[in-house]
Phi, psi and omega in degrees: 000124147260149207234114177227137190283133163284099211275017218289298147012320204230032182279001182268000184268121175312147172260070115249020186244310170336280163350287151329306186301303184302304202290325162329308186276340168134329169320120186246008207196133179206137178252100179311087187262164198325118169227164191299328210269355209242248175257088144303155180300118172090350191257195167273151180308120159278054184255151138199196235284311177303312186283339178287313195259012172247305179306298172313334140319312196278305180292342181259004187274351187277284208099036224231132149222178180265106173296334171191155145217153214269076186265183211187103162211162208260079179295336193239006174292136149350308182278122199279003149303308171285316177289337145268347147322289192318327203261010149305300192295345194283321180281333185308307200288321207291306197300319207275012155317272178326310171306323173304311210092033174264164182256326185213139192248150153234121193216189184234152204295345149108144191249033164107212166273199188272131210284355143279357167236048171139158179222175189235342169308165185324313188302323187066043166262191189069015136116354196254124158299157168264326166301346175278338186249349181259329171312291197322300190306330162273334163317313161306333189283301178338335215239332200247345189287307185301329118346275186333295201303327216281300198295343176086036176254126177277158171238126164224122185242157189221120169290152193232133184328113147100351143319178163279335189233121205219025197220129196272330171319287183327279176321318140340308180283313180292327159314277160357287166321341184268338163064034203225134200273314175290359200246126166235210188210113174282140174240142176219119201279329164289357171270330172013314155278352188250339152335299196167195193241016200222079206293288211304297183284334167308305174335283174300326169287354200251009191290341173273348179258307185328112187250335216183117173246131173264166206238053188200155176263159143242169160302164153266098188309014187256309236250146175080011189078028175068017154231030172310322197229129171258111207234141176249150015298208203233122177087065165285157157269346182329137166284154157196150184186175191227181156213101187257171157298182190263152227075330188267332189250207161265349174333140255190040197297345121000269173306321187291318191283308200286334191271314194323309196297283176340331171247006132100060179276149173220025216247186194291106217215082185277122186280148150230072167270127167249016175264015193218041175294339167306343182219045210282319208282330189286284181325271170336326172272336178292308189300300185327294204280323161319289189329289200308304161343275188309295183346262236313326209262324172263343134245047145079009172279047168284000000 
């Protein structure tokens, strides 16, 4: 198993700085998620040979590695412009994979087009469908799996609030459909409410494909007759969750750690609390010591 810091908190750290802030912080892994120097959002990857070879320094002068990385690009638009923008940046992020020695990417199955032209939420305005964005999202896969494989890189993707597929069961299956030794299922314990209503058989179902869990609490945007969290006008469709530390919400980490073990997870075990950059370096050393805390107490890894 590895226990890897999301630095996203921490983007503002020169990236040959990184490396050091983690291992400092308690990390021997750290999962690279969207930053302006590395992979932005959406954009084409900012790498190239000088700046590639100062990170990889840092990381091997750290004792520091990358467990994944994370781009984020729109592999599921309508639009056939943006979508072939994404699987362009996506073999790009691929190369600077290989180049790194990374093994594995991780993302999310993606909301569609850019949100002025259109959206893939439930309301279906702007002309973009959630069936229209889960078509684009398998073409992609058609043009990127045969990549994975050839580079030898796992992909773990996790649906996300206000995705085209936002639930887990629908995502289960579809990961499943691809039928690829390289395609796994990121479970993200703060979407957890918006998944379903069952942590523990979510868990379980999702156990054969499960490569990779973030880490972090929220409220149940559920709980209370729908008003833990109060969002106006009164019937918005907006998501919302949050990612705290583990304690500050309702998540059940107990049940989360103990069912992981019972199925016998070994993937990829990220904290990504992103609510707390006033205290991002405090945070991050609390999640390190919890994680590891529960590991000790459920899977038997003293």
């Amino acid at each position: 198993m590895k226990i890897a810091l999301d630095p996203f908190m921490h983007r503002h750290v020169p990236l040959e700085k990184l490396p050091r802030l983690a291992k400092d912080l308690g990390y021997d892994y750290l999962e690279l998620s969207p930053r302006d120097d590395f992979f932005d959002w959406f954009v084409h990857p900012r790498v190239f040979p000088s700046r590639l070879r100062s990170f990889k320094q840092a990381l091997k002068d750290s004792e520091v590695e990358i467990a994944s990385l994370l781009p984020m690009f729109r592999w599921a638009s309508p639009h056939e412009d943006e979508r072939q923008a994404a699987v362009k940046y996506w073999k790009k992020a691929i190369e600077v994979a290989v180049e790194m020695g990374v093994d594995t990417m991780n993302s999310e199955f993606g909301r569609g087009p850019h949100p002025e032209r259109g959206s893939c939420s439930a309301c279906c305005h702007g002309g973009a469908t959630t069936e229209s964005s889960e078509a684009a999202w398998w073409r992609s896969m058609e043009e990127l799996v045969p990549i994975f494989e050839r580079e030898g890189i796992q992909l773990n993707v996790e649906p996300h609030p206000d995705d085209f597929v936002e639930t887990l069961h629908p995502a289960v299956d579809m990961i499943r459909t691809i039928d690829s030794d390289n395609v796994k299922f990121l479970y993200c314990a703060p979407h957890t409410f918006h998944f379903g209503d069952d942590m523990a058989q979510m868990i379980r179902d999702s156990a054969p494909v499960l490569a990779h869990v973030h880490v972090a609490d929220t409220f149940n945007h559920k709980g209370s007759s729908g008003l833990r969290y109060i969002i106006n006008p009164p019937g918005s469709t907006a998501r919302i969750h949050q990612h705290l530390d583990i304690g500050q919400g309702e998540i059940d980490w107990d049940l989360f750690f103990k069912t992981l073990a019972e199925v016998g997870f070994d993937g990829i075990m990220t904290a990504c609390v992103f609510a707390w950059e006033e205290r991002a370096e405090d945070s991050s050393r609390f999640m390190r010591q919890e994680i590891q805390r529960y590991v000790d107490t459920y899977f038997n890894l003293r």
